[in-house]
N, C-alpha and C positions, 0 to 999 in steps of 0.2 A: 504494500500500500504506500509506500514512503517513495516510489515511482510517481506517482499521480500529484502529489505535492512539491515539489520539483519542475514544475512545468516551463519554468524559466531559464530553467537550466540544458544544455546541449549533452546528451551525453557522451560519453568514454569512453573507447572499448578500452584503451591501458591508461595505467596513470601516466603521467608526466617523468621523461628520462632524469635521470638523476646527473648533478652536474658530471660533464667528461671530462676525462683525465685528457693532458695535454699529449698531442699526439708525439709520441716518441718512437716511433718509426724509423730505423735509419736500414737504405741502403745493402745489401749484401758487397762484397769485394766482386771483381769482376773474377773470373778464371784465371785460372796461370796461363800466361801468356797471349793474353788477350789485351791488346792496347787498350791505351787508357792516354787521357789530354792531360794531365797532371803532370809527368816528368817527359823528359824532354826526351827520345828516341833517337837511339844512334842512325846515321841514314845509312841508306842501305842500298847497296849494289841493285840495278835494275836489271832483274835476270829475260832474255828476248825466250818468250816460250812460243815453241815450234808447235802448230797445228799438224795433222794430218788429214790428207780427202780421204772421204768415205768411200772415195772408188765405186763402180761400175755397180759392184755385187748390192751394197745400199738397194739403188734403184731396179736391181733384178728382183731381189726380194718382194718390195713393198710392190710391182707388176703381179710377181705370183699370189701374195696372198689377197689383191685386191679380184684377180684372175678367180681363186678359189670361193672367195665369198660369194662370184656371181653364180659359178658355177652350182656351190649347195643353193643356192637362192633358190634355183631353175629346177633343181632337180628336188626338192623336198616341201 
């Protein structure tokens, strides 16, 4: 009954949060060896890396298995 007398009132579903602690939160270390902007990095030799072509066989492939797909297509 103490619901109906309250009419002015909004209600609740929870009370009100209790004051929060200051966020003290910090950061994890980054990885071992994983750069980082804080100390200064020795420079370092620019090593040229060599690609290679995918060659012929690449585009033989990706013909046959597109080849194969039509083929189950048709037949199943």
């Amino acid at each position: 009954m103490s619901q109906y007398n309250n009419q002015d009132q909004i209600p609740v579903a929870y009370p009100p949060p209790a004051s929060a602690p200051a966020a003290t939160y910090t950061a994890p270390p980054p990885p071992a060896g994983y750069p980082s902007r804080d100390g200064q990095q020795p420079a370092q030799k620019a090593v040229r890396i060599e690609t290679k072509t995918r060659g012929d066989g690449f585009w033989k492939g990706c013909c046959a298995a597109l080849c194969c797909c039509c083929v189950l297509e048709e037949c199943c």
